[in-house]
C-alpha positions in Angstrom: 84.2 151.3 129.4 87.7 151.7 127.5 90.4 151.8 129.5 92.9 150.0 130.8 94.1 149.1 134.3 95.3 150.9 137.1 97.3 148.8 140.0 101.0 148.5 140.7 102.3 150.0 138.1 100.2 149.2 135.7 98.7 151.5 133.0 96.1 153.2 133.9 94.1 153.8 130.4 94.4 153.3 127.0 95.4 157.1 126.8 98.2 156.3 129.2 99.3 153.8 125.9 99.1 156.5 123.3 100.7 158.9 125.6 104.0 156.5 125.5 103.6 154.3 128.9 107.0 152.4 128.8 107.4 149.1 128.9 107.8 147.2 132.5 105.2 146.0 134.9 104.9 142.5 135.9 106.0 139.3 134.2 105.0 135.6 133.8 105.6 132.3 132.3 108.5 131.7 134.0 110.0 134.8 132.3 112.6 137.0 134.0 113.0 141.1 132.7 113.4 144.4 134.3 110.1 145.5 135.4 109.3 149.6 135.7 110.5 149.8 139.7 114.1 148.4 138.2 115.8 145.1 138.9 114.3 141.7 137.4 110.9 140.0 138.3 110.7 136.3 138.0 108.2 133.9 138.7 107.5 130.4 138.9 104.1 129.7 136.7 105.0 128.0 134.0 102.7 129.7 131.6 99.4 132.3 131.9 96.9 132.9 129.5 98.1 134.9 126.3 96.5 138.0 125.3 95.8 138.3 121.4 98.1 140.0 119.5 95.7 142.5 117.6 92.2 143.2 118.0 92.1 144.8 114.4 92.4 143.0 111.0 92.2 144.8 107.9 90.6 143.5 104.3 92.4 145.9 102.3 91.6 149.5 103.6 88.3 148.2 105.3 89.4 146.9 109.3 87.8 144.1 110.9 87.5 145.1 114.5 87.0 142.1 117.0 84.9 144.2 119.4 82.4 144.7 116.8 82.5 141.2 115.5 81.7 140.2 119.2 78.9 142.2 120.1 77.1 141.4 116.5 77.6 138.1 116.8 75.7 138.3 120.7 72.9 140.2 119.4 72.5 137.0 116.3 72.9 134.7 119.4 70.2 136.0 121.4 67.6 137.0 118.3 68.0 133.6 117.3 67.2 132.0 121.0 64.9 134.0 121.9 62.9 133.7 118.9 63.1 130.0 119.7 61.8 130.5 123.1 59.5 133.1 122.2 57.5 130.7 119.5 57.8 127.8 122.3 56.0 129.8 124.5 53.3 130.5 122.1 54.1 133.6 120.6 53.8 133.7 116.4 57.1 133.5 114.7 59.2 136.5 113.4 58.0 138.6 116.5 61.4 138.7 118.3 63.2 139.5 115.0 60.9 142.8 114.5 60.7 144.0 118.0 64.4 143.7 117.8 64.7 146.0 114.8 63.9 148.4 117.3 65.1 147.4 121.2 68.8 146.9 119.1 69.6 150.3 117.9 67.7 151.6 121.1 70.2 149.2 123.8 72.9 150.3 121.3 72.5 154.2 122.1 71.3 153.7 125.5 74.5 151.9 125.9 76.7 154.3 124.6 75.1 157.2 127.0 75.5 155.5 129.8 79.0 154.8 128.9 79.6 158.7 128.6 77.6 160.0 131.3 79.7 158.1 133.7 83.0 158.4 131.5 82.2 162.0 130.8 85.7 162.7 131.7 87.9 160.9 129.1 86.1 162.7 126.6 85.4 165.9 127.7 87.9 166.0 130.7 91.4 167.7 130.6 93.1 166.0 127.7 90.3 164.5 126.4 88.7 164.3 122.4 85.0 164.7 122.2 85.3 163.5 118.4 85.7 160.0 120.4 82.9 159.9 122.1 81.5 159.0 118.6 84.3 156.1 118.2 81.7 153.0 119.3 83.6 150.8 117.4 86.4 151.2 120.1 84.4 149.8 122.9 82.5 151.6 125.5 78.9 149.9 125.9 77.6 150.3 129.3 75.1 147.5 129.8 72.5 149.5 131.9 71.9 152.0 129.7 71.7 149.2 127.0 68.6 147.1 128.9 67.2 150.4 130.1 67.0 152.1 126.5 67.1 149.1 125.2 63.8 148.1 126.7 62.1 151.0 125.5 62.8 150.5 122.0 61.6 146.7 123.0 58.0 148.2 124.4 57.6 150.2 121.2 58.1 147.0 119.1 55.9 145.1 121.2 52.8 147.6 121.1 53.0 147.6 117.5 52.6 144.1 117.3 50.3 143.7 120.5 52.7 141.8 122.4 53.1 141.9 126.3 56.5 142.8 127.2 56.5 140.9 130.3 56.1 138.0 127.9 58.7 138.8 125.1 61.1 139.6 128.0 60.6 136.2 129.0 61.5 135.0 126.3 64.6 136.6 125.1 66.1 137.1 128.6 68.5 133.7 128.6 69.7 134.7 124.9 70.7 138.5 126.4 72.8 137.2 129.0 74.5 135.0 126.6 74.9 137.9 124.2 76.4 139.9 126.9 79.2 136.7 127.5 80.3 137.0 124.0 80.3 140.5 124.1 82.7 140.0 126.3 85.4 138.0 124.1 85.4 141.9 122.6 86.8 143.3 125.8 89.6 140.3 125.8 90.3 141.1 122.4 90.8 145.1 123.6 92.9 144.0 126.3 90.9 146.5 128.5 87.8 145.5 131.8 91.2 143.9 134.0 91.4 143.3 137.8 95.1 143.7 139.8 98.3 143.0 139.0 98.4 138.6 140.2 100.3 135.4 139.9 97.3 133.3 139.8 98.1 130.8 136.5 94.8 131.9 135.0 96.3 135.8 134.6 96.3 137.3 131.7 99.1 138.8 129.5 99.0 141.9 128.9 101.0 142.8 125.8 102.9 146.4 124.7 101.2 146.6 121.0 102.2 149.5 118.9 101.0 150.7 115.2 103.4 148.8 112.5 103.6 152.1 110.4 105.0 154.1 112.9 106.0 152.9 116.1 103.4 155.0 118.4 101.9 153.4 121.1 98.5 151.9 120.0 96.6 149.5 122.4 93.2 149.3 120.4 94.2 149.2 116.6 97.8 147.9 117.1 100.3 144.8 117.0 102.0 143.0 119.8 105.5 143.7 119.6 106.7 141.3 122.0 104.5 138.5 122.9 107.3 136.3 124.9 107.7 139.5 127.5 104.0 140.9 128.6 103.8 144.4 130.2 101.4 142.9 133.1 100.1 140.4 134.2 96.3 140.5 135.7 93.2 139.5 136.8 90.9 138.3 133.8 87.6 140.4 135.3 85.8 139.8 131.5 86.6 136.3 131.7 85.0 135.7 135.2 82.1 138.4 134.1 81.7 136.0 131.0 81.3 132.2 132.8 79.6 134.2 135.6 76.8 134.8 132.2 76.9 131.4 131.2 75.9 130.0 134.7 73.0 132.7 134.9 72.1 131.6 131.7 71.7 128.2 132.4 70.2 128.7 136.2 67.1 131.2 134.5 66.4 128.5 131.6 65.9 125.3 134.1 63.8 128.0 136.7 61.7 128.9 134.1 61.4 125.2 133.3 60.8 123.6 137.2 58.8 126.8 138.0 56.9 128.0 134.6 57.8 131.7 135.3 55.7 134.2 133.5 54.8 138.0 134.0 58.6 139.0 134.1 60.0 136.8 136.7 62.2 135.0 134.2 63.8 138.5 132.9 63.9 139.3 136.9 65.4 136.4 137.9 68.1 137.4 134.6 68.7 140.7 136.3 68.9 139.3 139.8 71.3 137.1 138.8 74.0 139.5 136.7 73.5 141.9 139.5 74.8 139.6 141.4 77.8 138.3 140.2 78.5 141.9 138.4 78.7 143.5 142.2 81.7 141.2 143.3 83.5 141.3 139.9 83.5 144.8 139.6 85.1 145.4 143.3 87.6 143.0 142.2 88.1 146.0 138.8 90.9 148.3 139.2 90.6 150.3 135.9 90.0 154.3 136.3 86.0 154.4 136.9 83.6 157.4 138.2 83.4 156.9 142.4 80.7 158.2 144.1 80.0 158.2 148.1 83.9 158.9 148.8 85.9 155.8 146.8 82.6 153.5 145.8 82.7 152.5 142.3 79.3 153.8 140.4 78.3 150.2 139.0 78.9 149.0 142.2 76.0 150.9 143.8 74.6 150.6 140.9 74.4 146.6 140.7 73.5 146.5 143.7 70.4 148.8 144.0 69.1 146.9 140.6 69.5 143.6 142.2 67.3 144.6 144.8 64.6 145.6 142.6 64.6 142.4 140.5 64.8 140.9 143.7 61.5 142.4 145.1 59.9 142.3 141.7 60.4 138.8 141.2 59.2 138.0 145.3 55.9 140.2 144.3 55.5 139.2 140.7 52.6 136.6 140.7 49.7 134.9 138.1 50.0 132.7 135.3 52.1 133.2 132.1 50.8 136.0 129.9 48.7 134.3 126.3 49.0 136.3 123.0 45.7 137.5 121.6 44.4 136.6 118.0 45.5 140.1 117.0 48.8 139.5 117.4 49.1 136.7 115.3 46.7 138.3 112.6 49.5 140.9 112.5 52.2 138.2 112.3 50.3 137.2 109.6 50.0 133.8 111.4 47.3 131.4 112.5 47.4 131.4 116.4 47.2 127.2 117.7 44.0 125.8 118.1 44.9 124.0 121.5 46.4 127.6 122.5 43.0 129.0 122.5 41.1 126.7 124.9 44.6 125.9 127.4 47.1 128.4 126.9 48.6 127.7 130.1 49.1 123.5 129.6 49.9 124.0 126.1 53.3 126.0 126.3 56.1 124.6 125.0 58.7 126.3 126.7 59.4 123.7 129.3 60.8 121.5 126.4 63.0 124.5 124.5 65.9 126.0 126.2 
């Protein structure tokens, strides 16, 4: 979601920014400056981890916008992988690149609703600017409503090229993850998804970044103004959401490699996994989010009532990976393996793709 952070001073969304949130907060690097509560703040780490300037660069009058750039660049990574794994398994080529011409815009939207339905406030609250809801390009991706929506648009692809689903989401389920870890460089690039206020040497900076022209606070499309003295300090929540991604990753492709996983259990065991690690990093989140059940944050319950279906589905899931018929690959326009058709099971290559 886009906003900011909200712990010890800190500011509490990007609105806070734009509505002129001073300078202050917490310090690092060694660094000593007045912080917001008065007097001087001083610590002993020698250096944290720097915060980009901008997220925003601009080729003439057209702007470059690093969240964008992130979350194309996941969906190239995980087309590209899963169409690997997807052809390994026995699937005919330039499936995964047309079912994604529809489960992409589909993940996109579904995203984007979730993102308001539980945001609904920011834009539509006191204060708030409906016009932004429309504003994707400034973050605000919600990745439940992305696999949810995103799977229907997937199941529409795959019945038009008589696919099983269970089998394409197989396939693809490593890339996603993936896809979602470089999605989040866009969030690091926003300087938004941060934990507490800490003095842990891996905190992030936290720059004051303001629009060149004219001065006015502008967290999203402006410039640092002073990188040697950040605004706050705090917990890198994307960071640990993003390695958290890259060890699912890499646990789903050797399971599905020692256990030959079909029917789903691979894009269970995906699920299962993010759930997971999502559940503790987001109670570690301190950035304004809809509570539900007196303080609980929603994707809290929320991961945690998915993981326990991917759970159960992937405990009850049983049979042999799913084969493709001759149909599909007469649609493909492709010749379907010889060995294929007599040992579809034996023959799969997956176990020696990632």
């Amino acid at each position: 979601m886009i906003t900011g952070w909200q712990a010890r001073g800190a500011p509490r969304s990007a609105h806070d920014h734009r509505a002129g949130w001073g300078r202050g907060g917490l310090t690092g690097g060694g660094r000593s400056h007045r912080s917001r509560y008065g007097g001087r703040v001083t610590t002993a780490v020698l250096a944290y981890l720097p915060s980009p300037d901008r997220g925003v660069w601009y080729l003439g009058p057209i702007p470059l916008r690093a969240y964008a750039l992130c979350i194309i660049a996941g969906i190239v990574v995980a087309i590209w992988w899963g169409e690997r794994r997807f052809v390994a398994r026995g699937g005919p080529k330039g499936t995964v690149v047309d079912v994604a011409v529809w489960a992409v815009p589909f993940g996109l939207v579904g995203g984007r609703l979730y993102h308001l339905a539980t945001d609904w406030r920011t834009y539509f609250g006191p204060g708030g600017h409906p016009i932004d809801a429309l504003k994707v390009w400034e973050g605000g991706l919600g990745i439940w409503g992305a696999i949810a929506l995103g799977a229907v648009g997937a199941w529409i692809g795959c019945r038009r090229r008589r696919i099983p689903l269970p089998f394409f989401a197989d396939a693809v389920a490593p890339g996603i993850i993936v896809a979602q870890a470089v999605g989040r460089l866009g969030n690091y690039f926003n300087q938004e998804l941060y934990g507490a206020p800490t003095t842990l040497p891996w905190g992030l900076e936290i720059y004051e970044r303001v629009d060149p022209a004219t001065g006015a606070a502008d967290p999203l499309g402006g410039i640092a103004v002073d990188t040697a003295h950040p605004i706050a300090i705090v917990q890198p929540t994307f960071l640990y959401e993003l390695v958290w991604n890259l060890v699912v990753a890499g646990l789903i492709v050797w399971a599905d490699r020692r256990f030959r996983l079909g029917h789903g259990r691979v894009f269970a065991l995906y699920v299962a996994g993010y759930t997971f690690g999502r559940f503790w990093i987001e109670l570690m989140r301190t950035d304004p989010a809809t509570r539900v059940f007196g303080d609980i944050r929603i994707n809290v319950l929320v991961a945690a009532i998915v993981f326990v279906l991917a759970v159960v589905y992937l405990v009850l899931a049983r049979g042999p990976r799913e084969t493709i018929s001759p149909e599909a690959f007469a649609l493909a326009g492709a010749e379907p393996p010889a060995a294929s058709a007599e040992k579809p099971a034996e023959t799969d290559a997956s176990d020696r793709t990632p």
